[in-house]
N, C-alpha and C positions, 0 to 999 in steps of 0.2 A: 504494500500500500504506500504510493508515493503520495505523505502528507505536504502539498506544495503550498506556497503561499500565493503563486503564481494568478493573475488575473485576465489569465488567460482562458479560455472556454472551451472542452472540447467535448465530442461529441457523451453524454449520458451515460453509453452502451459499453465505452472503454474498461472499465472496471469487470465489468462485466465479461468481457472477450477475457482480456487479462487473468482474471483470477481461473476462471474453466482451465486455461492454460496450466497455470501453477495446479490444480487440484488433480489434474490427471498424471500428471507426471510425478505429484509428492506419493500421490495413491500406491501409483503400479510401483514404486522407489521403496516405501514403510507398509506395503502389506503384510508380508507373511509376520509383524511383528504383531498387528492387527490380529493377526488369525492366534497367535501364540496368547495373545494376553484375552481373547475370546472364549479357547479353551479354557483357559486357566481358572475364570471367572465362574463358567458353566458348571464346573466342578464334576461332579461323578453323578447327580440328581437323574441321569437317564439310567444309573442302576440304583435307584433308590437309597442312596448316601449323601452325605453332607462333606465328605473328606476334600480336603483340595487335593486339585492336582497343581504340582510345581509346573512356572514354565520352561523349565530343565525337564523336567518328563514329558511334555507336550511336544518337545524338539525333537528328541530321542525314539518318541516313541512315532512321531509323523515320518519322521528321515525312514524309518525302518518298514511302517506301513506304504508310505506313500510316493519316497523322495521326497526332491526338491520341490517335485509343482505339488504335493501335497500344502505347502504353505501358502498357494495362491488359490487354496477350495472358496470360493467364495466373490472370488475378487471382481468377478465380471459387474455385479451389481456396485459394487463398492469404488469402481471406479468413472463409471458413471453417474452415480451418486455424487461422488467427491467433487466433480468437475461443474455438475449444479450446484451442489452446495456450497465450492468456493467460489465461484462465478455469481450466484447471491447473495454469499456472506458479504462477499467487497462492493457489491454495488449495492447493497440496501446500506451498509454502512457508510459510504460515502455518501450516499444519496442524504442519508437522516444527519452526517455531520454536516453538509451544507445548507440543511435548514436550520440548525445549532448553531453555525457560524454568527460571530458578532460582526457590528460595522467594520470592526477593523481588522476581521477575519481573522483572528485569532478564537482558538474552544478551551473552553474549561475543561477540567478532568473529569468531571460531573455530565461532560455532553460527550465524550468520547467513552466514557463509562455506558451512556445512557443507549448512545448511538450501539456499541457490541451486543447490550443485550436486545439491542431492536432488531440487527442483524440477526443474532442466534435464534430468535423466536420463528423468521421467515424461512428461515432453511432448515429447520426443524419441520414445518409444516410442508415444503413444496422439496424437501429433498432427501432431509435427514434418515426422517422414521422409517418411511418405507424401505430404503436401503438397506439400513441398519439392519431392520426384520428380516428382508430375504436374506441378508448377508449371516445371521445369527441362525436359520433353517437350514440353508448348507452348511457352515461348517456341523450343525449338531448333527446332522444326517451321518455324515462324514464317520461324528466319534461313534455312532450306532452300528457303523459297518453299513449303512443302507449309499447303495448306487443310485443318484438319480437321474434317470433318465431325461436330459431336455434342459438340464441344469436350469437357470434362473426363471424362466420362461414357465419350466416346469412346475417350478414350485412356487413362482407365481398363482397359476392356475388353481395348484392343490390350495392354498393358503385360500382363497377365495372361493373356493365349489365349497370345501367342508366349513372354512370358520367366517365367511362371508369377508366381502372388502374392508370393513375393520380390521383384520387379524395385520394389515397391512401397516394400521397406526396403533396397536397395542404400544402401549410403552412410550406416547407420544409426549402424558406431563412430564416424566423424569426427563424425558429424549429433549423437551423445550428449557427444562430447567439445567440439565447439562451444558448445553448449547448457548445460550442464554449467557450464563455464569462464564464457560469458555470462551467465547468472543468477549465478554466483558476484562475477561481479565487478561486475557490475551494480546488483545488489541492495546488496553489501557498501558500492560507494562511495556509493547512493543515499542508505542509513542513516549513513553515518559525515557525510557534508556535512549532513544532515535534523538529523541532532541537533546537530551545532555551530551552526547556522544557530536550531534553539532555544533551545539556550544564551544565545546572543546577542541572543535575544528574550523574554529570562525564562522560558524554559520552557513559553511560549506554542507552538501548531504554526505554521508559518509560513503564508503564505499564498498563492495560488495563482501568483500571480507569481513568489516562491521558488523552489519547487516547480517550476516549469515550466523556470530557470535549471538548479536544482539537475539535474533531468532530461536537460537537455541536456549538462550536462558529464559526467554518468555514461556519457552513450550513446559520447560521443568516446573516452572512457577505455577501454569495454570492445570498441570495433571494433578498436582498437589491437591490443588483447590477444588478440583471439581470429580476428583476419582470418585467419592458418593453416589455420583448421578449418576456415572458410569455404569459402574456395578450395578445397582438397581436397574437401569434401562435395560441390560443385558438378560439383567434373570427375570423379568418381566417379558422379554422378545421370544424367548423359547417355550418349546411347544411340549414339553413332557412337565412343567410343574405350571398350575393353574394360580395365579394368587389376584384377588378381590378389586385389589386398588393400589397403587405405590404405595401406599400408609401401610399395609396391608403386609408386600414384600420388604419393607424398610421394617417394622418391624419382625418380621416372622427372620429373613437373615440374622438380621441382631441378635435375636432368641437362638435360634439352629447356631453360630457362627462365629457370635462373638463379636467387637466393634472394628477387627482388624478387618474383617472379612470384606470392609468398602474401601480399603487400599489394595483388593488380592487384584493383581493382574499389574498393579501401577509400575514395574518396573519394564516390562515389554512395552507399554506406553508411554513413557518415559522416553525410551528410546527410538518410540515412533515417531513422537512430540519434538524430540531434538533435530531429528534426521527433517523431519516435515517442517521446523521452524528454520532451518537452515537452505531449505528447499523453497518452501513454499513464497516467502518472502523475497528471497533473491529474482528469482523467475519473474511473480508478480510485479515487482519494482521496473526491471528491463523490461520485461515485455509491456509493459503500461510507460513506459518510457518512449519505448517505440512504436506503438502503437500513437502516440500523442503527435510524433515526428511529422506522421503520416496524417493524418486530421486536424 
């Protein structure tokens, strides 16, 4: 996200083109880390247990079932996903910081706070859940040993004949309060390190080496923050344990699991978060650089 001060105007759409750009390439780059801290989270509940599985035994034991593309079961949705989701995370956020902007264009931390969780609520609803769902059916199919035939498409279909087109936004409040909370604190600490990091450079933007640092610490900060919602959106997305309401799964984990159980997975995401803050940012910056060249 190039936060410009620039009074220059271009076309709406950019952010948009840009971020799709950055989301597909961060996708197919930190998936099988996705698919690792998925398992991890799911735990054993398709054999009626509560036990974690490490994600050292998910690695171990997919290499030996599956290989390598065993780590990308899923991915087809998920990068897809990822390429709306960040194609409208950056352009509802942009769009809501320039109704935030003051006369002298300058935002408070409080609009660039306000502007991520406006982002994360919209791609939560037109990109998130739905992915995430299919994404969270194939890899569980996957750990039950079940083949599916037709892959995404397929279980599209299935999710919809038996559990009607809801089953597609199960898990949508924790999935908007994840999301929410992750653009908020994402975005917030991305801009607040970006601009001291200018400061420091005379007001020059930094350069891509920065930026790819800068990226990686924000991703550590906001897994931190938002692993809670994570873990609930997950065990709420799967089709072998039924539970009421997020209140519902947030408590019954806590009870079964213990209060750790909403950091289990945080380390493969961590290093998805790193990898994708390093990623996703750089990419987004250039290619919405050049993109601007050209309009």
């Amino acid at each position: 996200m190039i936060m410009s001060n620039s009074k220059k105007q271009h076309p709406s759409a950019l952010p948009l083109l840009a971020g799709a750009s950055a989301g597909m390439s961060e996708s197919f780059i930190t998936y099988p880390t996705e698919y690792v801290k998925t398992m991890s989270q799911l735990g054993n509940h398709g054999h009626n247990t509560t036990a974690q599985i490490s994600p050292s035994v998910v690695i171990k034991d997919t290499l030996a079932r599956r290989g390598i593309t065993g780590f990308y079961r899923g991915c087809s949705p998920v990068i897809a996903g990822n390429a709306l989701k960040a194609g409208t995370r950056f352009f509802t956020y942009e769009s809501i910081r320039d109704l935030l902007r003051g006369p002298d264009g300058k935002l408070s931390t409080a609009s660039n706070v306000l502007a991520g969780v406006g982002a994360g609520c919209v791609e939560s609803i037109v990109a998130v859940t739905p992915s995430e769902a299919i994404k969270t059916r194939l890899i569980e199919s996957q750990r039950a040993g079940v083949v599916t035939q037709g892959g995404s498409i397929a279980i599209v279909g299935s999710m919809i004949r038996t559990e009607s087109i809801t089953s597609l936004y199960r898990g949508l409040v924790p999935t908007m309060m994840k999301q929410s909370a992750n653009s908020a604190v994402r975005f917030t600490s991305y801009q607040a390190m970006k601009d001291y990091a200018m400061r420091k450079n005379g007001g020059h933007q930094p350069g891509n080496a920065t930026i790819m640092a800068i990226g990686a610490v924000a991703g550590v900060i906001t897994v931190y923050a938002t692993m809670p919602f994570d873990v609930v959106k997950t065990r709420m997305q799967q089709s072998s344990v039924r539970y009421k309401s997020t209140l519902d799964c947030l408590v019954r984990s806590l009870k079964d699991d213990g209060v750790l159980v909403f950091w289990r997975g945080a380390s493969p995401r961590v290093a998805r978060l790193v990898v994708s803050g390093t990623v996703t940012f750089v990419i987004y910056e250039n290619v919405l650089k050049s993109l601007q060249t050209l309009f």
